[in-house]
mmCIF file of the N, C-alpha and C atoms, coordinates in Angstrom:
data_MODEL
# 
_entry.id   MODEL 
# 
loop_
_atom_site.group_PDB 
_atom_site.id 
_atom_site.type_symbol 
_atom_site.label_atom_id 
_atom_site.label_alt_id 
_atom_site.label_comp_id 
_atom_site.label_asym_id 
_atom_site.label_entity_id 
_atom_site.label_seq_id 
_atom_site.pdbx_PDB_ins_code 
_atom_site.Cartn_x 
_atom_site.Cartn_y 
_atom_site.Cartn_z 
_atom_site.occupancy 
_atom_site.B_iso_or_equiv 
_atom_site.pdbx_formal_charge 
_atom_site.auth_seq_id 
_atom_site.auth_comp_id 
_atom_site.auth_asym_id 
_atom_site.auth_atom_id 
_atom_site.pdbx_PDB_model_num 
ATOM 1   N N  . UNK A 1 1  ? 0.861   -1.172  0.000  1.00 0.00 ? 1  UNK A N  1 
ATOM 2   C CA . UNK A 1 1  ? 0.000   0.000   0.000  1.00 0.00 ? 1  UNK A CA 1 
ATOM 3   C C  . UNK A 1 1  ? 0.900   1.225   0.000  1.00 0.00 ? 1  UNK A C  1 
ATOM 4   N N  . UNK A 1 2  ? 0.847   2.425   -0.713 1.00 0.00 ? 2  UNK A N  1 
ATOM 5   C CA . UNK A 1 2  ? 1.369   3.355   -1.124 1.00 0.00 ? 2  UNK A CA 1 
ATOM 6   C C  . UNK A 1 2  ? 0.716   4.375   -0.278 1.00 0.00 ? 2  UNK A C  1 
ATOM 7   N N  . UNK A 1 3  ? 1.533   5.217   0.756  1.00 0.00 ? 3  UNK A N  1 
ATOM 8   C CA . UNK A 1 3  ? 1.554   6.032   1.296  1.00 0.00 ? 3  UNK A CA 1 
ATOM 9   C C  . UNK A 1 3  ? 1.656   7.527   0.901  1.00 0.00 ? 3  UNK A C  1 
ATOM 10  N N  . UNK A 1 4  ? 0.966   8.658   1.076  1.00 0.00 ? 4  UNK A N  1 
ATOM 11  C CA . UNK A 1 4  ? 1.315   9.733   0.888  1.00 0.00 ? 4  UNK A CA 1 
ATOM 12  C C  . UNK A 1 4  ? 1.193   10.570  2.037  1.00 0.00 ? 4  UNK A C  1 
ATOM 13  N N  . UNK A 1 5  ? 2.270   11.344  2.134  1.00 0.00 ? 5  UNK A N  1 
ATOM 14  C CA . UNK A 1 5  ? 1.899   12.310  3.614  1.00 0.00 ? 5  UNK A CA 1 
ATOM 15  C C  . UNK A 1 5  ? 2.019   13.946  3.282  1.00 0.00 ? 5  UNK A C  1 
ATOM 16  N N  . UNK A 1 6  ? 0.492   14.413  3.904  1.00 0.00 ? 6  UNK A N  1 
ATOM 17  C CA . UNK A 1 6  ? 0.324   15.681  3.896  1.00 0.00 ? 6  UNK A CA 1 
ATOM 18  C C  . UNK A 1 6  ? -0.114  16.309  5.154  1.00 0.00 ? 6  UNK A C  1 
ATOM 19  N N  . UNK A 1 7  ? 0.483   17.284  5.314  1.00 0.00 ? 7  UNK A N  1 
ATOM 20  C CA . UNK A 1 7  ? 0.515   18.215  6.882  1.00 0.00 ? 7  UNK A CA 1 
ATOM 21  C C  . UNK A 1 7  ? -1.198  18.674  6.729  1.00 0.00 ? 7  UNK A C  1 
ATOM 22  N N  . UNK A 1 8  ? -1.303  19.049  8.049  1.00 0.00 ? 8  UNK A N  1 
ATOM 23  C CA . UNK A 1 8  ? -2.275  19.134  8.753  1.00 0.00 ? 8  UNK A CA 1 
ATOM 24  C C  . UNK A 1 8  ? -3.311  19.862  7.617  1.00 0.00 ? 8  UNK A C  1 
ATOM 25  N N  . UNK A 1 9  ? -2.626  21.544  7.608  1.00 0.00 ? 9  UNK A N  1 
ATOM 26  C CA . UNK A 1 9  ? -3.651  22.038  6.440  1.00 0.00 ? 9  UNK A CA 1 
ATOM 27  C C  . UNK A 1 9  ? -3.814  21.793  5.275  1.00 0.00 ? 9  UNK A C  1 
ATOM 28  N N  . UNK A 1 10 ? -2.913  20.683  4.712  1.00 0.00 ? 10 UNK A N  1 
ATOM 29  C CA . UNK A 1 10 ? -3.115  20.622  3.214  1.00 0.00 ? 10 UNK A CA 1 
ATOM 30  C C  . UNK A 1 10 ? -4.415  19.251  3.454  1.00 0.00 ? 10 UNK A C  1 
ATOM 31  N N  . UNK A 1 11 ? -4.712  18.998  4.408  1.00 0.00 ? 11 UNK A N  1 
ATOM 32  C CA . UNK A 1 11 ? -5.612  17.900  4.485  1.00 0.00 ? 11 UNK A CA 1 
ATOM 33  C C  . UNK A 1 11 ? -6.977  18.162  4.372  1.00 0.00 ? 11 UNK A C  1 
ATOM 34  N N  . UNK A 1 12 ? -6.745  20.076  5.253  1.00 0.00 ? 12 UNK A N  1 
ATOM 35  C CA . UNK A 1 12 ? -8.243  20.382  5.823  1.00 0.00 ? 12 UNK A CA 1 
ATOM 36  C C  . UNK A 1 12 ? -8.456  21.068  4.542  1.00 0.00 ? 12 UNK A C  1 
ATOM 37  N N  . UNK A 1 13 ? -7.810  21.491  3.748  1.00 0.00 ? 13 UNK A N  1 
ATOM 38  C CA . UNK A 1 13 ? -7.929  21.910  1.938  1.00 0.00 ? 13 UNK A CA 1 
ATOM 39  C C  . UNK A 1 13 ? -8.122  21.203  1.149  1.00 0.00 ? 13 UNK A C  1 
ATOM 40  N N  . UNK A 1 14 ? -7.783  19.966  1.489  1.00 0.00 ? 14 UNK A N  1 
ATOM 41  C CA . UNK A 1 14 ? -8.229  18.915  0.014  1.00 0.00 ? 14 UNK A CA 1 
ATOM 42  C C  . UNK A 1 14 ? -8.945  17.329  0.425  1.00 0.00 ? 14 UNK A C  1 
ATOM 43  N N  . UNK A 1 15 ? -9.768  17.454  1.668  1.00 0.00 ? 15 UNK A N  1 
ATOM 44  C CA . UNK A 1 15 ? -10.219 16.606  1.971  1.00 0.00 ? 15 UNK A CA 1 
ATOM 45  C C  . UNK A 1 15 ? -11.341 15.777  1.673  1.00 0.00 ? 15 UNK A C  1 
ATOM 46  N N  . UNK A 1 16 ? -12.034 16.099  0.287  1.00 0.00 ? 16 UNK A N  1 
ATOM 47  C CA . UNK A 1 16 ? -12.723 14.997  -0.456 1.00 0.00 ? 16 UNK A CA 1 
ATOM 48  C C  . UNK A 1 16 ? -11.567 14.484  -1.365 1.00 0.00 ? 16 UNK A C  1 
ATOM 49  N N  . UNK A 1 17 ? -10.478 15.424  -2.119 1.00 0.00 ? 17 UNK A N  1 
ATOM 50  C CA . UNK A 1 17 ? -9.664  14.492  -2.658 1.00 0.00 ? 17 UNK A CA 1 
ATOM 51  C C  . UNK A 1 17 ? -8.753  13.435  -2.235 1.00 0.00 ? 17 UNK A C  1 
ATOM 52  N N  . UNK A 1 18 ? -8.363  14.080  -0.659 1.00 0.00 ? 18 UNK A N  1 
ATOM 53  C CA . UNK A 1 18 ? -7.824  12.795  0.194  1.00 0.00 ? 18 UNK A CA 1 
ATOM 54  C C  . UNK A 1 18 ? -9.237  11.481  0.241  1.00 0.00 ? 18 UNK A C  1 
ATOM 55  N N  . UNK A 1 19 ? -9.917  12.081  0.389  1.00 0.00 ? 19 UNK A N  1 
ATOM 56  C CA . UNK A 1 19 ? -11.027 10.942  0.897  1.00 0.00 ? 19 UNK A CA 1 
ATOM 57  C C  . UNK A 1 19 ? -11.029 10.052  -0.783 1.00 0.00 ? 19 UNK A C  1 
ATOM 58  N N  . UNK A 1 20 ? -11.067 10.285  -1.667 1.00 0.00 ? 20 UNK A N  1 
ATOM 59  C CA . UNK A 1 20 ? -11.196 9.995   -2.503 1.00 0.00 ? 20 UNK A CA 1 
ATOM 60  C C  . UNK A 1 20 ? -9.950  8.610   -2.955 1.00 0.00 ? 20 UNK A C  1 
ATOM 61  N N  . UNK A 1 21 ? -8.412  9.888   -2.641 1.00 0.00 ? 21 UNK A N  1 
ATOM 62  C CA . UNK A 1 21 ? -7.570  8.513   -2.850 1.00 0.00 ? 21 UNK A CA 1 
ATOM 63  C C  . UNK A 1 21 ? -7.264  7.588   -1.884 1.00 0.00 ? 21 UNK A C  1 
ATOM 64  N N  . UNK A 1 22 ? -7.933  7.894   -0.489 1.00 0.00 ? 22 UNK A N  1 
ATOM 65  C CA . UNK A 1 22 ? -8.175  6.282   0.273  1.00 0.00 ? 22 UNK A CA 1 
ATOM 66  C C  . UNK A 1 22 ? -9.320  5.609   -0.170 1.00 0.00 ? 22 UNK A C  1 
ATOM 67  N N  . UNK A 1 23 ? -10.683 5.605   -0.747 1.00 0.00 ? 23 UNK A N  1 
ATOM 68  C CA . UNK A 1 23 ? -11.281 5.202   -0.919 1.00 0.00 ? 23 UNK A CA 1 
ATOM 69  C C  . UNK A 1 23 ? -10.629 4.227   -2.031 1.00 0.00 ? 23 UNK A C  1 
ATOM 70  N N  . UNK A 1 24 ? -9.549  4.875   -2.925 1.00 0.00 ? 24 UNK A N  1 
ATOM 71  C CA . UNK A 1 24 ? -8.870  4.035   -3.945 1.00 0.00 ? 24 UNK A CA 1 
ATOM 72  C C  . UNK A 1 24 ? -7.776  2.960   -3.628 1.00 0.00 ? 24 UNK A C  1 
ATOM 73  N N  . UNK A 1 25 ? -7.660  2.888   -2.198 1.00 0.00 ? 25 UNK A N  1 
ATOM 74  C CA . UNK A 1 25 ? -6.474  2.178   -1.303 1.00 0.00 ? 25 UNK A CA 1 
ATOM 75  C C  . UNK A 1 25 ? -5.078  2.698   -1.071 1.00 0.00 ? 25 UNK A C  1 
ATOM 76  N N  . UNK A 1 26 ? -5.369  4.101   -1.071 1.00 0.00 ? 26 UNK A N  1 
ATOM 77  C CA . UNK A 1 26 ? -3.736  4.781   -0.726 1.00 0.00 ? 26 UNK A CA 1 
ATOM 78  C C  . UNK A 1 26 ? -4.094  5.258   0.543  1.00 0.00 ? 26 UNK A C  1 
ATOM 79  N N  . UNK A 1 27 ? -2.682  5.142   1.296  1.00 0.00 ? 27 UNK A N  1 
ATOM 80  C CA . UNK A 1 27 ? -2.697  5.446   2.926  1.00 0.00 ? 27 UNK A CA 1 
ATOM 81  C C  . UNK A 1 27 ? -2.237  6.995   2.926  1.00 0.00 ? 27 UNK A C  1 
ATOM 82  N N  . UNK A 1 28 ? -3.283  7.994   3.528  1.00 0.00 ? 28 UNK A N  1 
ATOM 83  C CA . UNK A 1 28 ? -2.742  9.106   3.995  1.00 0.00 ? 28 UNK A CA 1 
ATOM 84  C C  . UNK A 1 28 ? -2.162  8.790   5.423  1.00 0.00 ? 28 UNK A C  1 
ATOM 85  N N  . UNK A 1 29 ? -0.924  9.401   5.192  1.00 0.00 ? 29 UNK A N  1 
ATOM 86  C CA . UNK A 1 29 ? -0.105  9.935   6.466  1.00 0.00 ? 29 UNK A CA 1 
ATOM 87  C C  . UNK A 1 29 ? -0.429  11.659  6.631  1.00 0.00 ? 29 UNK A C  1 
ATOM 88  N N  . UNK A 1 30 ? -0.845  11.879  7.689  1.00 0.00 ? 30 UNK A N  1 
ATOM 89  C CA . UNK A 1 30 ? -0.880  13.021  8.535  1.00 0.00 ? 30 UNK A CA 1 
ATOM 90  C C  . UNK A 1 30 ? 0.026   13.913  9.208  1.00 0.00 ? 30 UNK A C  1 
ATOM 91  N N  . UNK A 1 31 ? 0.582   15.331  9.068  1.00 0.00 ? 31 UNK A N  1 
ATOM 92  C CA . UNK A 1 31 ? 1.825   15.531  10.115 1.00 0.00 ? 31 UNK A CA 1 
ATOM 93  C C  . UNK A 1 31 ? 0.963   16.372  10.684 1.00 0.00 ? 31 UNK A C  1 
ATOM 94  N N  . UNK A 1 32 ? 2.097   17.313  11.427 1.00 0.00 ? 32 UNK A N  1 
ATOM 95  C CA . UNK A 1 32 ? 1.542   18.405  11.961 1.00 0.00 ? 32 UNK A CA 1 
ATOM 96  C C  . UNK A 1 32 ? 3.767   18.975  12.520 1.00 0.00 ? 32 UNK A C  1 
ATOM 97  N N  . UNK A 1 33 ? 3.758   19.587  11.532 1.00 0.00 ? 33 UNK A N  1 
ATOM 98  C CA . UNK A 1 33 ? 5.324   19.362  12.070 1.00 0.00 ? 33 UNK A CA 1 
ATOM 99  C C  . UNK A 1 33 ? 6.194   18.807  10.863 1.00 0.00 ? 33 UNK A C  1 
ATOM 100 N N  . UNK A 1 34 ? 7.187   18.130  12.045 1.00 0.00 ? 34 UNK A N  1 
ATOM 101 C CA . UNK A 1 34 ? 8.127   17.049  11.950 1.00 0.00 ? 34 UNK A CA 1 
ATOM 102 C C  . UNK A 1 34 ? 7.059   15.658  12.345 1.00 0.00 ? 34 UNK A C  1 
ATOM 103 N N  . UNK A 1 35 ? 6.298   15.912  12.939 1.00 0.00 ? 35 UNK A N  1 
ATOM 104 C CA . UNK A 1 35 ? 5.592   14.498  13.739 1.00 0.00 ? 35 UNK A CA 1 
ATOM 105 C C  . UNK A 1 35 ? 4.435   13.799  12.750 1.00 0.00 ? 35 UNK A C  1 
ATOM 106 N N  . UNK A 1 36 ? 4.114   12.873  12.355 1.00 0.00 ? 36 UNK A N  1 
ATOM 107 C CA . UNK A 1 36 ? 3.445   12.046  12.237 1.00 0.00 ? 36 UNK A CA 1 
ATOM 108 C C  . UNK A 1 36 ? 1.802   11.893  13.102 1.00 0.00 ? 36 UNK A C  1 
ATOM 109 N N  . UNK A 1 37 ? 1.003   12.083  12.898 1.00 0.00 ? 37 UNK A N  1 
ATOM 110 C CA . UNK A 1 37 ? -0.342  12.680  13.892 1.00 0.00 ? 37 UNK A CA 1 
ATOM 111 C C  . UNK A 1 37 ? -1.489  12.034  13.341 1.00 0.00 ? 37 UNK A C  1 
ATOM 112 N N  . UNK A 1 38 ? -1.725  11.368  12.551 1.00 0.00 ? 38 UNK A N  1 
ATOM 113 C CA . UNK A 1 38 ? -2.755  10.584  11.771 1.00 0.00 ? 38 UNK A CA 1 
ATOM 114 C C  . UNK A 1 38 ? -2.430  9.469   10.639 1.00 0.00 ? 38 UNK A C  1 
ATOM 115 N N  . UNK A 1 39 ? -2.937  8.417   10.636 1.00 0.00 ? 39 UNK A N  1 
ATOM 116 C CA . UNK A 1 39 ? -3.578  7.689   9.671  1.00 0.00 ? 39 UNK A CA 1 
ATOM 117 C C  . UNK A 1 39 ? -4.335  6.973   9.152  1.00 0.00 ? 39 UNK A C  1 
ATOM 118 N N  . UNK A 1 40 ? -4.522  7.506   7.609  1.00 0.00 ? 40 UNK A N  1 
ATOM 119 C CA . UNK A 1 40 ? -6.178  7.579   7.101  1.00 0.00 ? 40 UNK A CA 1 
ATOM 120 C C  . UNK A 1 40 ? -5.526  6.391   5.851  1.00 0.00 ? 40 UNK A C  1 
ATOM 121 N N  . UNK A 1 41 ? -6.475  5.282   6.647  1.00 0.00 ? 41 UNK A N  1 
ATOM 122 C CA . UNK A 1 41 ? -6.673  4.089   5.567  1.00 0.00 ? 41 UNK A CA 1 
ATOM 123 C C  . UNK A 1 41 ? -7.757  3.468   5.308  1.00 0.00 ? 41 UNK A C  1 
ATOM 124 N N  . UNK A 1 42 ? -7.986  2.822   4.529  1.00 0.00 ? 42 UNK A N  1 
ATOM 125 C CA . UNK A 1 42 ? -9.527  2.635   3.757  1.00 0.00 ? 42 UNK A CA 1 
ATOM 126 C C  . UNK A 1 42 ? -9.913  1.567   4.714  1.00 0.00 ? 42 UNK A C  1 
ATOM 127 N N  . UNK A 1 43 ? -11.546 1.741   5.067  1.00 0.00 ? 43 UNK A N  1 
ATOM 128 C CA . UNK A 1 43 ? -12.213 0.841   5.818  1.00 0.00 ? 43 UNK A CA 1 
ATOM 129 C C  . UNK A 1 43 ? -12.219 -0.283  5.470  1.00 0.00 ? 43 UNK A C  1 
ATOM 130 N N  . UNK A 1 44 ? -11.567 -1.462  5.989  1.00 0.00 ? 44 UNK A N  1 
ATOM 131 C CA . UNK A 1 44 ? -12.558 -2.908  6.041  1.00 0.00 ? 44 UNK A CA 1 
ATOM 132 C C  . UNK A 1 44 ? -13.922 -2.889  5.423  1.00 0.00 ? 44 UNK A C  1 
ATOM 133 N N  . UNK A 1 45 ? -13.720 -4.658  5.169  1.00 0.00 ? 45 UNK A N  1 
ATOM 134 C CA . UNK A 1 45 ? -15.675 -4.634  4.552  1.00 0.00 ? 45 UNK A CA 1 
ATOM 135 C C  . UNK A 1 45 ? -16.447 -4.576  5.609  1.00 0.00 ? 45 UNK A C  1 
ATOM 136 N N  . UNK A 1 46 ? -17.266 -4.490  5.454  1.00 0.00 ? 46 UNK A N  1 
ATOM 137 C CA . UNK A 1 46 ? -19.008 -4.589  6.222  1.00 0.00 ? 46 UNK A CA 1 
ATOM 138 C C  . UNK A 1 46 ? -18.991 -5.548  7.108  1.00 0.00 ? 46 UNK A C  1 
ATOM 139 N N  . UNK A 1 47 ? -19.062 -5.944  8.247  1.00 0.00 ? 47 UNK A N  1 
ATOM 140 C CA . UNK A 1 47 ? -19.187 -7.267  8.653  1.00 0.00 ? 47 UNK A CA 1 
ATOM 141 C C  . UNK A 1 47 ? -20.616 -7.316  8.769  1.00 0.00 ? 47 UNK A C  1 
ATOM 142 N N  . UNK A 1 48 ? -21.291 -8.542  9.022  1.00 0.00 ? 48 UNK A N  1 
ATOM 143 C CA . UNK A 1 48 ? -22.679 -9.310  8.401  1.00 0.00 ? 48 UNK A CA 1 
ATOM 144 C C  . UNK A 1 48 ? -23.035 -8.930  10.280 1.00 0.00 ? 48 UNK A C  1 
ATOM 145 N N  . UNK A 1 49 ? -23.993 -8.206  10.282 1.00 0.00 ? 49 UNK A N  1 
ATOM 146 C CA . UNK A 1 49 ? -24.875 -8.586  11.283 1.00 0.00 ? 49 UNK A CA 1 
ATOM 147 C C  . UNK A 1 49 ? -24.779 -9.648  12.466 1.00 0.00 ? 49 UNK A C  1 
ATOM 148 N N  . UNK A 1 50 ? -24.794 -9.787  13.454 1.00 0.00 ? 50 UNK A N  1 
ATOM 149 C CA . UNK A 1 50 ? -24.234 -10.836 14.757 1.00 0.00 ? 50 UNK A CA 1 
ATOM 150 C C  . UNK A 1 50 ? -26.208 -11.564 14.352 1.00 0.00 ? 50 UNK A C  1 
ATOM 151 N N  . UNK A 1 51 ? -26.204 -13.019 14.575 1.00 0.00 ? 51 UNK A N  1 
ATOM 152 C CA . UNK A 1 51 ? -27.571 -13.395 14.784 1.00 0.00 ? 51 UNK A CA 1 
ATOM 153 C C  . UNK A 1 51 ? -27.599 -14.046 16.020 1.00 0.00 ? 51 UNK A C  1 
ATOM 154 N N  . UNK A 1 52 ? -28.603 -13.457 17.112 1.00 0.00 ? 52 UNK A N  1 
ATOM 155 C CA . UNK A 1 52 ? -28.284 -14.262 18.204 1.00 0.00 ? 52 UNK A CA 1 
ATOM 156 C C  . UNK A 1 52 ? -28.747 -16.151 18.287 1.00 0.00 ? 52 UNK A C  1 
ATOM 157 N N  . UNK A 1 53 ? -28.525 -16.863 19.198 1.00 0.00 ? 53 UNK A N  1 
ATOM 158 C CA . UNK A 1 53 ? -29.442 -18.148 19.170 1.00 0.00 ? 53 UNK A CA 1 
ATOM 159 C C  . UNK A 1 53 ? -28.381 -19.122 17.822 1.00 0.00 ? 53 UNK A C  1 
ATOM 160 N N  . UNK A 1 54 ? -27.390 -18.659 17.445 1.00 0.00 ? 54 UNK A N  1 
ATOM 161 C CA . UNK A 1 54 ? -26.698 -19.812 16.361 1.00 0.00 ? 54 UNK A CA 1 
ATOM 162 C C  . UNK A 1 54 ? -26.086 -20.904 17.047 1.00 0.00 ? 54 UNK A C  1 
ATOM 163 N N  . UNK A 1 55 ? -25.857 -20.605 18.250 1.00 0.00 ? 55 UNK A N  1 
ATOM 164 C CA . UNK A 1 55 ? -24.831 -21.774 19.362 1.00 0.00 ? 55 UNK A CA 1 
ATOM 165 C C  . UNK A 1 55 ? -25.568 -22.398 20.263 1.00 0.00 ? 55 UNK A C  1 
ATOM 166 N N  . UNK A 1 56 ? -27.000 -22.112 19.957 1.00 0.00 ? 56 UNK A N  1 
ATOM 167 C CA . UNK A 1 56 ? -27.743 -22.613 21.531 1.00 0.00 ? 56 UNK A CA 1 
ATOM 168 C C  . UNK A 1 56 ? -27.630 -24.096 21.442 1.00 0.00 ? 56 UNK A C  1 
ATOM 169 N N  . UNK A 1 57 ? -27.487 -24.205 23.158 1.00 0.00 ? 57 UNK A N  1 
ATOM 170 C CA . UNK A 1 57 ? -27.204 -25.401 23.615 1.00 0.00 ? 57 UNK A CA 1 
ATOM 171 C C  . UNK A 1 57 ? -25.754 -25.691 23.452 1.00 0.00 ? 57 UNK A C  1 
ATOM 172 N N  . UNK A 1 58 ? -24.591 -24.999 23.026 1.00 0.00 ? 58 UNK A N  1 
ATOM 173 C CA . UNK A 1 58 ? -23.065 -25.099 22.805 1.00 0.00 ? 58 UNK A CA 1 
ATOM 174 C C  . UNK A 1 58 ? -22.690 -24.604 24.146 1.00 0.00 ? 58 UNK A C  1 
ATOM 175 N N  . UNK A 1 59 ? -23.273 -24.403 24.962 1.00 0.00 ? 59 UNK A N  1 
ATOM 176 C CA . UNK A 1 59 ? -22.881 -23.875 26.189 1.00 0.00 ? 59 UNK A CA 1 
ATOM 177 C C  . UNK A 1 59 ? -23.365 -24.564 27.643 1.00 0.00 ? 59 UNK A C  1 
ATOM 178 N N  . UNK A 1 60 ? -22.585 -25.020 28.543 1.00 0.00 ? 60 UNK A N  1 
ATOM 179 C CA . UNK A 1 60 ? -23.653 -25.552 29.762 1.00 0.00 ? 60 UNK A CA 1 
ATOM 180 C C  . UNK A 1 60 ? -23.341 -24.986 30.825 1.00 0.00 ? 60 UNK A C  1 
ATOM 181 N N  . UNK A 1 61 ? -23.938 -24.628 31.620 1.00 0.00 ? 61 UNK A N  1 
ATOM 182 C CA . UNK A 1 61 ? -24.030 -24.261 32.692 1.00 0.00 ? 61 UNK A CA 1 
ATOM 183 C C  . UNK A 1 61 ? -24.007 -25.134 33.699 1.00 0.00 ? 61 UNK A C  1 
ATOM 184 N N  . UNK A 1 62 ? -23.350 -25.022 35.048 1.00 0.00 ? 62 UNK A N  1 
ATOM 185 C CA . UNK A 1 62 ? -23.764 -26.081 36.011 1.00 0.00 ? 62 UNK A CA 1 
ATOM 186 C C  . UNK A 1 62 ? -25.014 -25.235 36.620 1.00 0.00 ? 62 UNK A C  1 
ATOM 187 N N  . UNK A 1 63 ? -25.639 -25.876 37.824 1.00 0.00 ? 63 UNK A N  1 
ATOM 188 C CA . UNK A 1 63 ? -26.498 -25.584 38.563 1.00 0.00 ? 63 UNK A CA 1 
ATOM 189 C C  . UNK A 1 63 ? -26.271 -24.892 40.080 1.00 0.00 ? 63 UNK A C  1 
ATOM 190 N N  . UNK A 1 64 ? -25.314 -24.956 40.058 1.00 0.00 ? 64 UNK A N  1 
ATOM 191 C CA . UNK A 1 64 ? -24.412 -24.514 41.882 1.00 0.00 ? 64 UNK A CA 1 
ATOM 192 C C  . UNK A 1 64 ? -23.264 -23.168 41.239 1.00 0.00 ? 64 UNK A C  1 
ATOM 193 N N  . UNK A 1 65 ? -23.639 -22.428 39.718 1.00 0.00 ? 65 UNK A N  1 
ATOM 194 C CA . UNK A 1 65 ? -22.265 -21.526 39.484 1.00 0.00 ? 65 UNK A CA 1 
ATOM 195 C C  . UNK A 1 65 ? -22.458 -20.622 39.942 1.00 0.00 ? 65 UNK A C  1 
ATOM 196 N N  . UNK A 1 66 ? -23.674 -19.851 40.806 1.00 0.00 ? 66 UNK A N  1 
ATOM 197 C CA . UNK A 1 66 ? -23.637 -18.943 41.406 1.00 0.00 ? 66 UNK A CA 1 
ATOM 198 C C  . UNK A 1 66 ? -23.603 -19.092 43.042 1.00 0.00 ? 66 UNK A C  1 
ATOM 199 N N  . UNK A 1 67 ? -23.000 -20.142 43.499 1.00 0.00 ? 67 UNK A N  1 
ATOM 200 C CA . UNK A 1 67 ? -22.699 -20.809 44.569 1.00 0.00 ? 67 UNK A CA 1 
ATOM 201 C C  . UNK A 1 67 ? -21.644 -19.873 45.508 1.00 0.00 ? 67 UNK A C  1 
ATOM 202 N N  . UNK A 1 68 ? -21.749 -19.448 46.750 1.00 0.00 ? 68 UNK A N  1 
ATOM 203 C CA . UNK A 1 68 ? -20.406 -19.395 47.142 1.00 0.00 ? 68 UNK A CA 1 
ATOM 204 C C  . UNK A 1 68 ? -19.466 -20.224 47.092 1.00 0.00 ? 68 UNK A C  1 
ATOM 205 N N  . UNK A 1 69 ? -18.253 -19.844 47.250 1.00 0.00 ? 69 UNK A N  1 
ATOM 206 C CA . UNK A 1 69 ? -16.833 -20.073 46.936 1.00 0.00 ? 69 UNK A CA 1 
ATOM 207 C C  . UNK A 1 69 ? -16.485 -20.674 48.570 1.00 0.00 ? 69 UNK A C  1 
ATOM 208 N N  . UNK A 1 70 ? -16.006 -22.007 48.741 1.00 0.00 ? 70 UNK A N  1 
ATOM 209 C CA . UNK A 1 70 ? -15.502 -22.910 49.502 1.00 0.00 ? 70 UNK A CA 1 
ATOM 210 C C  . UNK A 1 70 ? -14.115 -21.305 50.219 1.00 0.00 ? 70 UNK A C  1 
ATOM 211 N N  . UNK A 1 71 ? -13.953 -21.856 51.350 1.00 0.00 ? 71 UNK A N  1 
ATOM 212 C CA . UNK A 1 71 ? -13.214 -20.771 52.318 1.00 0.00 ? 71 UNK A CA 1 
ATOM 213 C C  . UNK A 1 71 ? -11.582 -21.266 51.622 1.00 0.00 ? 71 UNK A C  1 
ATOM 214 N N  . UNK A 1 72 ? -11.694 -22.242 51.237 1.00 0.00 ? 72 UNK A N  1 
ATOM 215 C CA . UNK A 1 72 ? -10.224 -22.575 51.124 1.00 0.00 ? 72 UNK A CA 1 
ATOM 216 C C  . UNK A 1 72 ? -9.795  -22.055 49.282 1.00 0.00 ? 72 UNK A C  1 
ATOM 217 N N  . UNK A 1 73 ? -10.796 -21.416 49.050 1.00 0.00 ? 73 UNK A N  1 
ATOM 218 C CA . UNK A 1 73 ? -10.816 -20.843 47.721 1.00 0.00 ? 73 UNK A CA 1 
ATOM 219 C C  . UNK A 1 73 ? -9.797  -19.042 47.724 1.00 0.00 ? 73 UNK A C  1 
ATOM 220 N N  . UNK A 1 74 ? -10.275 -18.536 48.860 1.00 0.00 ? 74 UNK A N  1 
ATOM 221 C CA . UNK A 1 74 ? -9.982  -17.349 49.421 1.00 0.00 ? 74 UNK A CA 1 
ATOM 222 C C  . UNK A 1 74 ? -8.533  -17.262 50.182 1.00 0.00 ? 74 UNK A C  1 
ATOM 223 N N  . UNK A 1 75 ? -8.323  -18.597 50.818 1.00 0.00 ? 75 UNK A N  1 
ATOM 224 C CA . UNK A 1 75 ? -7.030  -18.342 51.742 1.00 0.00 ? 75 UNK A CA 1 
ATOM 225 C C  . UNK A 1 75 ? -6.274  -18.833 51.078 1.00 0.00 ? 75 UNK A C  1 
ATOM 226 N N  . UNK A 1 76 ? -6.218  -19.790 49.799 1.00 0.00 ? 76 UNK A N  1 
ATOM 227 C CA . UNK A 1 76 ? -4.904  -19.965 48.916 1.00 0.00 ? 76 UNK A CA 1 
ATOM 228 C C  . UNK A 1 76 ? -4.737  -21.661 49.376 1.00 0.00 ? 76 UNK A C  1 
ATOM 229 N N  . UNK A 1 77 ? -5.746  -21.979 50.621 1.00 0.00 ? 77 UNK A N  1 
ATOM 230 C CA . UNK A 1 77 ? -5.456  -23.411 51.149 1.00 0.00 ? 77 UNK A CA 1 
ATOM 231 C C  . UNK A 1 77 ? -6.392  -24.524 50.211 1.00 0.00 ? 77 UNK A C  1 
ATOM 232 N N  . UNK A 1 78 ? -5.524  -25.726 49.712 1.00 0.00 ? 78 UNK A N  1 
ATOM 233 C CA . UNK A 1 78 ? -6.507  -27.278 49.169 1.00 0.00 ? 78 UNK A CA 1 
ATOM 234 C C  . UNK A 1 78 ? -7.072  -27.459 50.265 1.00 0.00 ? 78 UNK A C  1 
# 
C-alpha cells in the first residue's frame, strides 16, 4: 500500500480528494510538524450482522455456578 503524507492544512484543503484517494487504497499519512499525527486508511468490509441463538445449547451451565466459593478458595489453602 502506497503512502502519501500531507501536513495538517493541506488535508483540511483537500479533503474529499484525500477521501477519494483512500477510498482508492492509498494510505494518507498526517503531520503536523516534523511528527506524524494521523492515519487515514480505507475501511474494512461490512461485517454481516451478529444473529443471536446460532450456538444454543453449545454452552452448559452447572447448577451450583452462582454458589459461594468454599473458604479454602480465598485463603490460597486445598
Amino acid at each position: 500500500m502506497s503512502a502519501r503524507t500531507v501536513t495538517v492544512d493541506d488535508a483540511c484543503a483537500h479533503i474529499a480528494e484525500l477521501l477519494r484517494a483512500v477510498s482508492a487504497g492509498q494510505e494518507i499519512v498526517i503531520t503536523e510538524g516534523a511528527r506524524a499525527v494521523a492515519r487515514v486508511v480505507p475501511a474494512g468490509p461490512a461485517r454481516k450482522p451478529r444473529r443471536p441463538g446460532l450456538n444454543q445449547g453449545a454452552i452448559q451451565t452447572s447448577a451450583d455456578f452462582d454458589a459461594p466459593l468454599p473458604d479454602e478458595f480465598w485463603s490460597g489453602q486445598k
